[in-house]
C-alpha positions in Angstrom: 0.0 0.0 0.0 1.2 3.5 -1.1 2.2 5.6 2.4 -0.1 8.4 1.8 -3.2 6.3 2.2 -3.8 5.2 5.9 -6.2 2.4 5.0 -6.6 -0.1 2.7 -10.1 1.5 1.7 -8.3 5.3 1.6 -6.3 3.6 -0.6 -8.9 2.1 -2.8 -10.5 5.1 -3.5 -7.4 7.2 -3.6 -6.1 5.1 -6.5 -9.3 4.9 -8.5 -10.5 8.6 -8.0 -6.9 8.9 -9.8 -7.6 6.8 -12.4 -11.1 7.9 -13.2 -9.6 11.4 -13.6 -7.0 10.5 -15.5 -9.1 9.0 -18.1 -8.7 5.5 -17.4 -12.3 4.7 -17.0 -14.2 7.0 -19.0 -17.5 8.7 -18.4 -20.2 5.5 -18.8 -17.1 3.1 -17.9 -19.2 0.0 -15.6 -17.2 -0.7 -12.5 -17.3 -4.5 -11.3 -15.9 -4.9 -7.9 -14.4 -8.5 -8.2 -11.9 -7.3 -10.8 -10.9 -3.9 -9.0 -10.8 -6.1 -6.1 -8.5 -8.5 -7.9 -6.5 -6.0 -9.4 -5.6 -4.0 -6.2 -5.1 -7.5 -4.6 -7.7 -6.7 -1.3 -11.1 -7.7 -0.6 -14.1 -6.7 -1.9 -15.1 -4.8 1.3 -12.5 -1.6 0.7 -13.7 -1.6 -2.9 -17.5 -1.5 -1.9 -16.7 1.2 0.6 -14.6 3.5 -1.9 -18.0 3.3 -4.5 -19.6 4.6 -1.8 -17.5 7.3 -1.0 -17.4 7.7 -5.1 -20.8 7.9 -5.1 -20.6 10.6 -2.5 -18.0 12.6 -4.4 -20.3 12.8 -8.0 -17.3 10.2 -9.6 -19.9 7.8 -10.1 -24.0 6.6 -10.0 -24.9 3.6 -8.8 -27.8 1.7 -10.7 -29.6 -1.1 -9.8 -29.8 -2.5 -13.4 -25.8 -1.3 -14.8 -24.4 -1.7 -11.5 -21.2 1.0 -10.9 -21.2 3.3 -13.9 -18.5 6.7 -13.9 -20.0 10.0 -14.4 -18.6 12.9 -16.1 -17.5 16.1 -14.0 -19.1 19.6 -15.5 -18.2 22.8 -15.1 -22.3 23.4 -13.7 -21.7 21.5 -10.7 -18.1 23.4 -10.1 -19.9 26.7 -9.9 -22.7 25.3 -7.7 -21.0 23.6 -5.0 -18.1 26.9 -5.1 -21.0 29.4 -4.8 -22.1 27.8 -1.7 -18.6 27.2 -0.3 -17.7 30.6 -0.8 -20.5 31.7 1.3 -20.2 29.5 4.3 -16.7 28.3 4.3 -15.0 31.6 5.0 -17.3 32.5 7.9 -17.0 28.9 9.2 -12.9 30.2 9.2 -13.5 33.3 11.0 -15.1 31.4 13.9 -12.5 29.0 13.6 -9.9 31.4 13.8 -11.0 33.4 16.9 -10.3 29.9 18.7 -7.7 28.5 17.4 -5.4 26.6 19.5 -1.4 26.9 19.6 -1.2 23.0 19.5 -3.7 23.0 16.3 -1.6 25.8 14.5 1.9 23.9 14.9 -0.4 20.8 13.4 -1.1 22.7 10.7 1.8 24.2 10.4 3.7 20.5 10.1 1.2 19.5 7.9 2.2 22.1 5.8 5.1 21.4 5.5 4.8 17.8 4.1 2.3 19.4 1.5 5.6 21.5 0.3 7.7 18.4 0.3 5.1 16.3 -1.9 5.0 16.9 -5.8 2.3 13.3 -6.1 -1.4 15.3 -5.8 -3.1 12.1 -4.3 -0.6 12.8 -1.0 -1.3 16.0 -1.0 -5.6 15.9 -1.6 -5.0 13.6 1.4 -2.8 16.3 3.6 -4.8 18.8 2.7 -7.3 17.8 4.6 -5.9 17.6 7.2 -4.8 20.5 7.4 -7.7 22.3 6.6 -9.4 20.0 9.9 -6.9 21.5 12.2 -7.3 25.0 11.4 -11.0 24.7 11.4 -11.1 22.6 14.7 -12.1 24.8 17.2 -15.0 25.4 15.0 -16.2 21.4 14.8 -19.3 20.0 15.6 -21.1 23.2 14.4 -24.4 22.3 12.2 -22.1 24.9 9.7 -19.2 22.8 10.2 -21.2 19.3 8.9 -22.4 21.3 6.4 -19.0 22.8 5.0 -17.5 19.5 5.2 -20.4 17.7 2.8 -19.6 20.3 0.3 -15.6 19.7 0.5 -16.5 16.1 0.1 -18.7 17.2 -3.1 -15.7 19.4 -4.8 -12.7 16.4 -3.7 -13.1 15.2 -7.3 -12.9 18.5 -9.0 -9.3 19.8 -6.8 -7.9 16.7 -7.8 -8.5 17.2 -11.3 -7.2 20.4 -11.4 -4.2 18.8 -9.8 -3.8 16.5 -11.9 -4.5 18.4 -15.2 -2.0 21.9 -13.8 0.7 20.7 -12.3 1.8 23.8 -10.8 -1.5 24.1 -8.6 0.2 22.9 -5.9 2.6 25.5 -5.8 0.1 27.9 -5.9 -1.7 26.4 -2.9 0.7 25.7 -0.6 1.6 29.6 -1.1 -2.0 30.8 -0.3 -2.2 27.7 2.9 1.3 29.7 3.8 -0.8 33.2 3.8 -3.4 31.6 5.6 -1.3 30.1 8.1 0.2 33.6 8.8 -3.6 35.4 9.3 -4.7 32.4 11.3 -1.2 32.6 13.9 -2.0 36.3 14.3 -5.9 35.8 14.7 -7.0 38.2 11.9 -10.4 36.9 11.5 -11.2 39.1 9.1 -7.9 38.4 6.9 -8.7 34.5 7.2 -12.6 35.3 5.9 -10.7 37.3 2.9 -8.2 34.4 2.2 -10.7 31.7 2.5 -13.0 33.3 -0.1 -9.8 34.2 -2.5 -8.6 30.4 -1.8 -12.0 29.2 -3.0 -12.5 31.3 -5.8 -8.9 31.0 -7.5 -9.4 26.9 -7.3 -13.2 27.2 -8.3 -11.6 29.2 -11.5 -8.4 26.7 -12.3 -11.2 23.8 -12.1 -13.7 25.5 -14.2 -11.0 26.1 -16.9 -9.4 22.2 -16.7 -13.9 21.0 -16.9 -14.8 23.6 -19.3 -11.6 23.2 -21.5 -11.4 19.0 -21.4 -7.7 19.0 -20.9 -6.7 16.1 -20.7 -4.3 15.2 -17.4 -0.5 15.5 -17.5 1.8 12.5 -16.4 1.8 12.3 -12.3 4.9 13.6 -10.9 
């Protein structure tokens, strides 16, 4: 198993949200979970848990007649799910921010830097959440935190695209995490409101371009 996942189902779904991105099962493409299961040399448990999560993500239906069946990403759905992020995310931040912890910021702050040491974007999807979680801890359990995190789950599939189509994205995010970082250690809430909203809408943009375009992915670092 790959070090970035932490389970054998993380790694499941981590390795075909990858592949369905990358054009290896196209829109349409049925999914059978004996041969994916067989492939990937696990059971067929991790495999029915990662459709789920698929499911979850928009990266595929499931039918009771075709079984699994990949869906397409479209630039509709970007601007949906980023218009309501954009609203809710950044004040979730500023509540966050006013009590964050120092323990939570140096977690975030290491995470950080493992994010700037990565060049794979399935390491860093998985990092980035985690550092996102610590910043936004002292804000959990909110009904505006559960909703927040259902709409990152929704627009997973479309940040990895758009890392796996531009390369350089990570670069660019780790520099606006960096910013973030900075206003969260000196409790700006209003700067972290401001950064969230520009953090959303510069990846809501790149993604639009890599959906609305139909780039096709570069090789994986």
């Amino acid at each position: 198993m790959n070090r970035p996942f932490r389970t054998i189902q993380q790694y499941v779904l981590g390795t075909l949200r990858a592949e369905i991105l990358n054009g290896v099962y196209p829109p349409n493409t049925r999914l059978r979970q004996e041969e994916i299961a067989r492939r990937m040399s696990v059971s067929t448990t991790p495999v029915r848990e990662a459709f789920r999560d698929l499911r979850a993500e928009g990266l595929v239906s499931i039918d009771p007649n075709k079984g699994v069946v990949t869906r397409a990403l479209t630039a509709a759905d970007v601007i949906e799910i980023y218009e309501l992020r954009m609203v809710l995310e950044p004040m979730l931040a500023e509540r966050a921010c006013a009590h964050v912890s120092d323990d939570d910021l140096a977690a975030a702050e290491k995470v950080h830097g493992e994010m700037c040491a990565t060049s794979w974007s399935e390491t860093w999807a998985v990092l980035n959440e985690d550092f996102h979680q610590h910043l936004m801890k002292a804000a959990s359990g909110t009904r505006l935190a559960e909703v927040v995190e259902n709409l990152s789950l929704v627009a997973r599939p479309y940040v990895s695209l758009s890392m796996h189509v531009k390369r350089d994205i990570l670069d660019s995010n780790n520099r606006e995490h960096a910013d973030l970082l900075h206003a969260y250690r000196a409790r700006d809430t209003r700067a972290v409101r401001e950064q969230t909203r520009a953090h959303l809408e510069n990846t809501r943009d790149a993604v639009i371009a890599c959906v609305a375009q139909g780039l096709r992915p570069q090789a994986a670092a």
